[in-house]
PLY file of the C-alpha trace (Angstrom):
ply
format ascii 1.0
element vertex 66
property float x
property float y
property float z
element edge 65
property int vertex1
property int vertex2
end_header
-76.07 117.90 72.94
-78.04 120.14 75.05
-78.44 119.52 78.86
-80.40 122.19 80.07
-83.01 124.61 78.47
-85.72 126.67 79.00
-89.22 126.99 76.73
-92.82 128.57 77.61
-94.59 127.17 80.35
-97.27 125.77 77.68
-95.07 123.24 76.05
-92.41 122.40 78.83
-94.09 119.36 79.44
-93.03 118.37 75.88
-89.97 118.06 76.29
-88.47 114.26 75.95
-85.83 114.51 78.17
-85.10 116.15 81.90
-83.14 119.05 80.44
-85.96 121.62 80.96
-84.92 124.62 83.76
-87.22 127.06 85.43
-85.42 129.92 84.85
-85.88 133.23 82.55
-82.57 132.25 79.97
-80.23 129.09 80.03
-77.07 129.19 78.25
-76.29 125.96 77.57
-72.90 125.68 75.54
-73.46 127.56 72.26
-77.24 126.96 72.84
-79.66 130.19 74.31
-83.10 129.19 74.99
-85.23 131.91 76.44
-88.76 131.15 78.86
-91.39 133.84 76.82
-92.12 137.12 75.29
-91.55 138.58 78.20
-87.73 137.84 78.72
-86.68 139.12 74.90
-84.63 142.01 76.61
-83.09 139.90 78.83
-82.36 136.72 76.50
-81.25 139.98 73.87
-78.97 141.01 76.79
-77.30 137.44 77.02
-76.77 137.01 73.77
-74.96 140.47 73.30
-72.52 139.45 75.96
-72.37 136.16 74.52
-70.86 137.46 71.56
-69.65 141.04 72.27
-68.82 140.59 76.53
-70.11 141.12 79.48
-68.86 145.21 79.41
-70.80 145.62 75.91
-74.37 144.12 77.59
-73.85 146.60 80.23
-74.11 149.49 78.61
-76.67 148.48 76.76
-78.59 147.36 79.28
-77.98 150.76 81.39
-78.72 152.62 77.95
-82.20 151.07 77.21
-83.04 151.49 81.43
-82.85 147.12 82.03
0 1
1 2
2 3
3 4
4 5
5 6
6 7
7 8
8 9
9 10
10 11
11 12
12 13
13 14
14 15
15 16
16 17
17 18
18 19
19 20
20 21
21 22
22 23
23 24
24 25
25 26
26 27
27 28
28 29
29 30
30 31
31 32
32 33
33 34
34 35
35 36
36 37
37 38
38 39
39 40
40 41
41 42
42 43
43 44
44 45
45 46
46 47
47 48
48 49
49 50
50 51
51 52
52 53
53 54
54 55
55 56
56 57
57 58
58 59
59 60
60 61
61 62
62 63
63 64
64 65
């Protein structure tokens, strides 16, 4: 079960439970939940290093200039 996500400002209020966060991306287990739009690169970024490490979404966040 999920204790803590994330969701656009717009439909936060929907959630049932108290497990919404103010923050950009909230890893949550095996769960990513991302705020908007506007943090794709950075939720992209998590999930890289997720699966491929911290070293891999380095480089490609110093490749694409994050």
């Amino acid at each position: 079960m999920v204790k803590k996500a994330t969701t656009h400002p717009v439909v936060s209020n929907k959630l049932l439970d108290q497990s919404h966060v103010e923050h950009r991306v909230v890893v949550d287990g095996n769960v990513i939940t991302s705020r908007a739009p506007g943090t794709a690169m950075e939720f992209s970024l998590v999930i890289v290093g997720k699966f491929y490490g911290r070293e891999k979404a380095l480089q490609l966040a110093k490749a694409t200039l994050v």
